[in-house]
C-alpha positions, 0 to 999 in steps of 0.5 A: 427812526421808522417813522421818518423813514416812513415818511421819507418813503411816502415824500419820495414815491410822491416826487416821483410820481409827479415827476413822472406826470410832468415829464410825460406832459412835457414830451407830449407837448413836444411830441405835438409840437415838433410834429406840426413844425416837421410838418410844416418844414416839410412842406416848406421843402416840398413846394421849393423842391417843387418849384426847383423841379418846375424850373427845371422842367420850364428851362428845357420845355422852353428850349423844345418850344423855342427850337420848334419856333425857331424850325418853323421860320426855317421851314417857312423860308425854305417851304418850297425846298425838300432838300433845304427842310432836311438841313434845317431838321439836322441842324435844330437837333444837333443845336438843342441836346436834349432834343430827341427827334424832330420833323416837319409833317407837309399837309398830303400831296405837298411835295409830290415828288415825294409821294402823298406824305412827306415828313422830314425828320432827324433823330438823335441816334447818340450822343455824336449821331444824328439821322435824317430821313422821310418817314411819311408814308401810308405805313405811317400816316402822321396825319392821324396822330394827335401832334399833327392835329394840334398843328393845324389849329393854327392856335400857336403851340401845344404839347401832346399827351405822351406817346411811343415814337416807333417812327422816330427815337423809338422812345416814350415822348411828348411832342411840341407842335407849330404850325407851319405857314406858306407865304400866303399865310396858309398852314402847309405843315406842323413842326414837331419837336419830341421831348423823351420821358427818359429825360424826364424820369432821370430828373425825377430821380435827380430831384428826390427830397427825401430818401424813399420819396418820389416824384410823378408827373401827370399831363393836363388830361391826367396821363402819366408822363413819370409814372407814380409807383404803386403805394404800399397797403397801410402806408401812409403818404403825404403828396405835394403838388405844383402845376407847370405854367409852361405845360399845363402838366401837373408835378407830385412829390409823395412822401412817405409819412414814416420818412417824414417823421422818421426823425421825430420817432427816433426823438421820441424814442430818445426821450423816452429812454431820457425820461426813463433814466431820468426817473430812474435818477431821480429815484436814485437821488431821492433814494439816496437822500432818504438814506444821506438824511437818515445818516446826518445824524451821524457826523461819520456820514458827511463826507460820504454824502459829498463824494455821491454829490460829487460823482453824480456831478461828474456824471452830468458834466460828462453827459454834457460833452459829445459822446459818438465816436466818430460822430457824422458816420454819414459823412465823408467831408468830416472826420472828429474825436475829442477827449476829456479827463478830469483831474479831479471829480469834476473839471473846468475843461470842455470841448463840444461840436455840431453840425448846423447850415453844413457848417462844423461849429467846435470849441475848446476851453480851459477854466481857471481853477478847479473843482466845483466852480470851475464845473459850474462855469464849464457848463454854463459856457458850453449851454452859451456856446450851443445858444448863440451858435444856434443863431450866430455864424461869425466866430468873433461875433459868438465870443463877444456874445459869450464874454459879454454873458459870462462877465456880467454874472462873474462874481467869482472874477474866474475867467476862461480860455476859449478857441473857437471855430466855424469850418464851412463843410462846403469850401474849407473856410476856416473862420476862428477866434482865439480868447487867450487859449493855447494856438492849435497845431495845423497838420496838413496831409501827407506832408513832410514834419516840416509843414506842421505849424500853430495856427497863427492866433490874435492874441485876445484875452481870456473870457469873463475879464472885460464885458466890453473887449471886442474879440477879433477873428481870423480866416484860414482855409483847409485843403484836402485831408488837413487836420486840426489838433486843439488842446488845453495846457493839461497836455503840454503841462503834464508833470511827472515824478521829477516835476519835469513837464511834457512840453510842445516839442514832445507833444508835436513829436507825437503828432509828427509820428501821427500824421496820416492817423485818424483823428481817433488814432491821434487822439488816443496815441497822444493820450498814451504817450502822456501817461508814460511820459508821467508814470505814477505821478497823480494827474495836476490839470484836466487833459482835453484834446480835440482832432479834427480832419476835413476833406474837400469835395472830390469824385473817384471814377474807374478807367472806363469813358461811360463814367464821363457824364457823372463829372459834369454832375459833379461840377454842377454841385460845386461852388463855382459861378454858373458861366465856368461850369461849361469851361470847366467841364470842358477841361475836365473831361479833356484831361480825365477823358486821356487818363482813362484811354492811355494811363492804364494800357490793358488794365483797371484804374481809377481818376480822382478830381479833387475841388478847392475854393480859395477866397483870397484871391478868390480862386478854384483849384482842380487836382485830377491824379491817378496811378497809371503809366508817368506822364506830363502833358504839360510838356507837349507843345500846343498844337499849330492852329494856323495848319489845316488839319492834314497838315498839322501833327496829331496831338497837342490840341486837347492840352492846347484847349486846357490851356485856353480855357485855365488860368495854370495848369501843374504837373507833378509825380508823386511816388507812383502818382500823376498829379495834375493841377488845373487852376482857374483865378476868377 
């Protein structure tokens, strides 16, 4: 008995250390692996950041070099003509918004009416400012400044290095300059268009890759326009670049490297601990194997040996299911908690979810049978559902390549009932397929009991049956808040003492007491009215449950009109064609701009707009809602054009504009809440 104890000893330290050189060989070469793919992601991501970022920049240096085109023919019309120069000045600034200043610099003794130097020059003071007036002067000789210089080239346009504008916007710029001709073709005078850095320095910050990452732009002589800021000493960075065409100048993107493979570190770390415990099973394992062969040779020692199979089986069944609750805490769009409990020590039941392309992939299934086999079919349906979704985003198309894996390997004629769904993050679209599973319940928020339903399914059949059978999907689309409850008929059919089930109706009472819950909540308070409903009555089927909330993309702001441009932000993440993004704008922040001055009088608020895309008809859905005094604007009458304004009644025609420029326009109070609901059919 020692002697093969002995040996048992020895097999098992040998198992266990050539486990552990494999495993540590194998994380090794993942580690290298993944690291040179990161890597190379990364700097996939930086050049299209870049290449964003250049576009970006090109658009708006474009728009300078056109404005100041534009002036100088302007100029050269008017060339004789002071008064008209000034107009001409006011009128580009006031067309291009990003402009900051812009003036016409004559060659000295131009204009000798106005003295030696004359440059005509407007500046955006604000938003709605502009200011127009002669800067030259022997004070400041523009003469001297390199912009003017670039002019007189007469070689077309050229931007300057950046420089501070004390004559002008009073801001860090850089300057385009454009020769101005007489009609002899003489250069008489140089357009210069200003383009603030400030601008500049918030793009950068719009267009950060990662966080901790940022952006520096440099001039084509090295001069810093968004400065880099200083490195850490013994940080180590990874800087990508990309030069403008438009400017010559050179954009940076500088990386930290620990931010870059933060990711990897956290996988290694979690390897580790993986191979860490998965030696200490194995261990475990062999350990108690030594001790099972050692008691085969007492018949008494059998069933002992089946139940530690079966707990280690239940164990590697469960590691196989989502275990973070709530799972995504870095997400607001997406709420979900699942629940599995096995009847017996391992089950047929399984639900899993990930997020992949900003897309939920989930599922819920029910094995027929139980125990061991039925296990064994679980696992290998949640390893297909997590491969083929991997690569595949149709929801009919990943369960016929599931069916079509299963049946061909079911020797066994076990089948499976299968509900699985694909919840774009970005819309609400809900694409679905239902294999012979239980309808999920849909519970909308906020709403009466009444607006509770199943979720209408096709009735497919189950999985495994039919390898060639083509399953058929559906769409649906959530709105803000909406919850999704999907279930196995554990649940419905729970039995106690007096063999009487728990039922649907019980089970959509407890959801109807659940509404406005948590997933997690929901979850949890159904599993709580099952077990009282059954008592001490032994558990006859696994129980699994799956909630899921999803929220559209919305904005909260306070009552304060500084907070207006963060809505036009906004609008340009949403997914919506870029010719309505102007329109939009433009209603928006009618309607938001009205809550904020007259809905809170003398006191703090805020304004929620909420977004929704319908596909079919495809149509936007805008809801903005406060808490404020009660008020319908769409009861006031539209403002009467025809009048001229001295004639024409104060108010009206900023909801005379929403109605122009939206399709239909809602109002409803609820509780204490105004809602108003802005519709748009593309």
């Amino acid at each position: 008995m020692a002697k093969k104890q002995q040996k048992s000893s020895y097999a098992g330290l040998w198992i266990i250390l050539v486990a552990a050189v494999v495993l540590e060989a194998t994380a090794c070469v993942q580690y290298f692996y993944s690291r040179a793919a990161i890597r190379q992601e990364a700097e996939y991501r930086a050049k299209t950041e870049l290449r964003r970022a250049e576009l970006e920049i090109e658009k708006h240096t474009i728009e300078m070099e056109t404005a100041g085109k534009a002036l100088a023919m302007l100029a050269e019309k008017y060339v004789d003509s002071p008064d008209s120069i000034f107009a001409a000045t006011r009128s580009v600034v006031k067309a291009i918004p990003h402009t900051t200043s812009i003036a016409i610099s004559f060659v000295p003794d131009y204009f000798p009416q106005y003295g030696r130097y004359f440059e005509a020059c407007s500046s955006r003071i604000s938003e709605d400012s502009i200011y127009t007036r002669q800067i030259g002067s022997a004070a400041h000789d523009y003469t001297l400044l390199e912009w003017y210089k670039n002019g007189l080239k007469d070689e077309g346009g050229m931007w300057s290095e950046p420089y501070l504008d004390d004559s002008g916007s009073q801001k860090w710029v850089v300057s385009y300059s454009q020769p101005v001709h007489n009609r002899k073709g003489d250069v008489v005078g140089v357009i210069c268009v200003d383009l603030s850095l400030d601008y500049l320095q918030q793009l950068s910050e719009y267009l950060q890759l990662y966080k901790g990452s940022y952006y520096s732009i440099s001039s084509s002589k090295g001069m810093d326009i968004v400065a880099r800021p200083d490195t850490v000493p013994g940080r180590k960075y990874t800087i990508f670049d990309e030069e403008i065409d438009a400017t010559g100048w050179q954009i940076s993107i500088i990386i930290p490297d620990e931010v870059i493979y933060a990711d990897l570190r956290r996988m290694g770390m979690i390897i580790s601990l993986m191979m860490f415990l998965g030696l200490a099973l194995l261990v475990f394992i062999i350990w108690r194997a030594s001790v099972n062969i050692l008691r085969l040779m007492d018949s008494t020692a059998k069933n002992q040996s089946l139940e530690n199979e079966l707990y280690i089986a239940r164990a590697i069944q469960m590691a196989m299911l989502p275990k973070v609750a709530p799972p995504f805490t870095d997400r607001r769009d997406l709420n979900i908690y699942g629940l599995l409990n096995p009847a017996k020590e391992v089950g047929g039941d399984l639900y899993d979810f990930y997020i992949r392309h900003n897309k939920l992939f989930f599922c819920i299934g029910d094995v027929s049978g139980k125990g061991v086999p039925a296990a064994l079919v679980m696992s290998m349906t949640r390893s297909l559902f997590r491969n083929v979704t991997a690569h595949q985003e149709n929801a009919a198309a990943i369960v016929n390549e599931i069916n079509t894996a299963l049946a061909e390997q079911n020797t066994q004629t076990m089948f499976l009932t299968l509900f699985l769904g694909v919840l774009d993050l970005d819309t609400g679209i809900l694409n679905y397929c239902n294999a012979g599973h239980n309808a999920p319940v849909y519970l909308p928020y906020g709403h009466t009991n009444a607006a509770m339903e199943f979720l209408p399914v096709i009735p497919n059949i189950p999985i495994g049956i039919e390898p060639t059978f083509e399953f058929r999907d559906q769409t649906t689309w959530m709105t803000q808040d909406d919850l999704l409850f999907l279930y196995t008929d554990g649940l419905t059919e729970a039995e106690n003492s007096a063999l009487q089930l728990f039922g649907e109706q019980r089970m959509l009472a407890t959801l109807a007491e659940q509404t406005n819950s948590r997933p997690r909540g929901m979850v949890e308070a159904m599993q709580a009215s099952v077990e009282a409903f059954v008592g001490n009555a032994q558990q006859s089927d696994d129980l699994t449950m799956l909630a899921i909330r999803f929220q559209r993309p919305a904005i909260f702001m306070r009552n304060d009109i500084q907070q207006i441009p963060t809505l036009s932000e906004w609008i340009e993440t949403l997914d919506i064609p870029a010719e309505l993004n102007m329109p939009v704008n433009l209603a928006l922040e009618e309607i938001v701009s009205n809550v904020m001055l007259y809905a809170y009088p003398g006191r703090s608020g805020r304004v929620i707009v909420e977004f929704a895309k319908i596909p079919t008809p495809e149509t936007l859905i805008f809801t903005v809602s406060d808490n404020g005094i009660p008020f319908d604007p769409t009861t006031k009458e539209n403002a009467d054009t025809t009048l001229s304004a001295e004639d024409r009644e104060i108010g009206g025609l900023g909801i005379h504009l929403v109605r122009q420029l939206m399709d239909e326009i809602h109002y409803r109070r609820e509780e204490d809440t105004n809602v108003l609901t802005l519709i748009k059919h593309l």
